[in-house]
N, C-alpha and C positions, 0 to 999 in steps of 0.2 A: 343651575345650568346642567343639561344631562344629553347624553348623545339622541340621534333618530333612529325610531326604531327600526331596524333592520328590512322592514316590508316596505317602506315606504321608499320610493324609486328618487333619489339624488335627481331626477330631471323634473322633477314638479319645483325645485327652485327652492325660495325662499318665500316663506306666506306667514300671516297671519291668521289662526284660526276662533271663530268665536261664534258664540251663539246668535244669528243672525234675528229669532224672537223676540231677545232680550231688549227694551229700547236703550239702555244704556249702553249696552255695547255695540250696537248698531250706530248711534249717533255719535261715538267715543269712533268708531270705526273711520264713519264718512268725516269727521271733522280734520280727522289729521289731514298735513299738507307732504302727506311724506314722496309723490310723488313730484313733486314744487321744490324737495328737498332732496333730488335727485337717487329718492331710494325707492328698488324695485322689490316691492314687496307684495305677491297676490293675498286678499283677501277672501279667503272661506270663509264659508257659512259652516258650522258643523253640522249643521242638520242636512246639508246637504251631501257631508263627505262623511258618511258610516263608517269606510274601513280605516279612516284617519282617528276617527277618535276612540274606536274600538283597540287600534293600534298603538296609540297614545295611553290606553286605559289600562292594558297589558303590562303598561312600563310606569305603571303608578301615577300616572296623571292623568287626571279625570276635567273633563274641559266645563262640569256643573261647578267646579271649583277656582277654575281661571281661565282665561286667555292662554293658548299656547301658542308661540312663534319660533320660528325656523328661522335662522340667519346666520350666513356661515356655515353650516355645518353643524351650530350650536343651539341647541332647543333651552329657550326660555319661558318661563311659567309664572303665572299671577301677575304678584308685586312686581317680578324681574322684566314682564311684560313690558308692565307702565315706565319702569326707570327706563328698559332699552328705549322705546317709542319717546318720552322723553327726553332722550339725550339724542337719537337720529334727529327727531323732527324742526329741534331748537324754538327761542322764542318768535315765530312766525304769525301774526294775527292774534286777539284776543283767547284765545280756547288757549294756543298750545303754548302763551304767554303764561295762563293757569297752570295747565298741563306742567310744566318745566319746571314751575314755580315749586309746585307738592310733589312732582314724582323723579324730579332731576337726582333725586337722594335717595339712593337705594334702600340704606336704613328708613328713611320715610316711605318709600311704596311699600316696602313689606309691613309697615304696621300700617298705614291707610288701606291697602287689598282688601282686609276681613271685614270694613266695614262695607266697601264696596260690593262684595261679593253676596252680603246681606242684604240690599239694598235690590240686587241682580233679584235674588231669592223672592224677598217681598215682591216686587214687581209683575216678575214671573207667576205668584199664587193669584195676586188683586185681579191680574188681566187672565186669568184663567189658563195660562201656556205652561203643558208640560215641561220637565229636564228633560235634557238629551237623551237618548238610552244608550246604556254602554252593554257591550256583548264580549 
């Protein structure tokens, strides 16, 4: 967990930011029930928010390497992603019954993430879609 970086304005709330190309994290995206779960969290695209992840990149977090989420006041990354959205969303429907199951455990998101993120990588070469650019 690390603070928000200074430029980004306290009124954009609490989001989720991820590579909206990627089909993993697209469909990891829309399946949560987090607003069913009474949590308001908007979901970016990065490729749509430049100076978010430029901003983010600044502060050592590169979004080609994880999910980054805003909540609270506290910015969480990769594995800590999946454990937070894990423990918000609970076990609701088949996905986030999976979901809770492997990432309820912060020591387990953080050693499943790398394979994930591999996976992101692969995906992204087969189907031809660039990384994000960081500035």
């Amino acid at each position: 967990m690390t603070k928000t970086p200074a430029e980004i304005s306290p009124e954009l709330g609490d989001f989720l930011l991820y590579d909206g190309e990627c089909p993993f994290c697209s469909a990891f995206v829309k399946m949560q029930r987090m607003r069913a779960a009474g949590i308001n969290l908007k979901l970016l695209d990065a490729r749509e928010h430049p100076e978010l992840v430029s901003a983010f990149f600044r502060q050592g977090l590169d979004v080609n390497e994880g999910m980054i989420m805003r909540m609270g006041g506290a910015v969480y990354f990769g594995g800590d992603v999946m454990n937070m959205v894990a423990l918000m969303t609970g076990p609701t429907g088949l996905f986030n019954r999976i979901l809770a199951a492997g990432f309820s455990n912060r020591r387990v998101s953080l050693f499943l993430y790398p394979f994930l993120r591999t996976g992101r990588n692969a995906a992204l070469a087969l189907l031809g879609r660039k990384k994000i650019e960081q500035h």
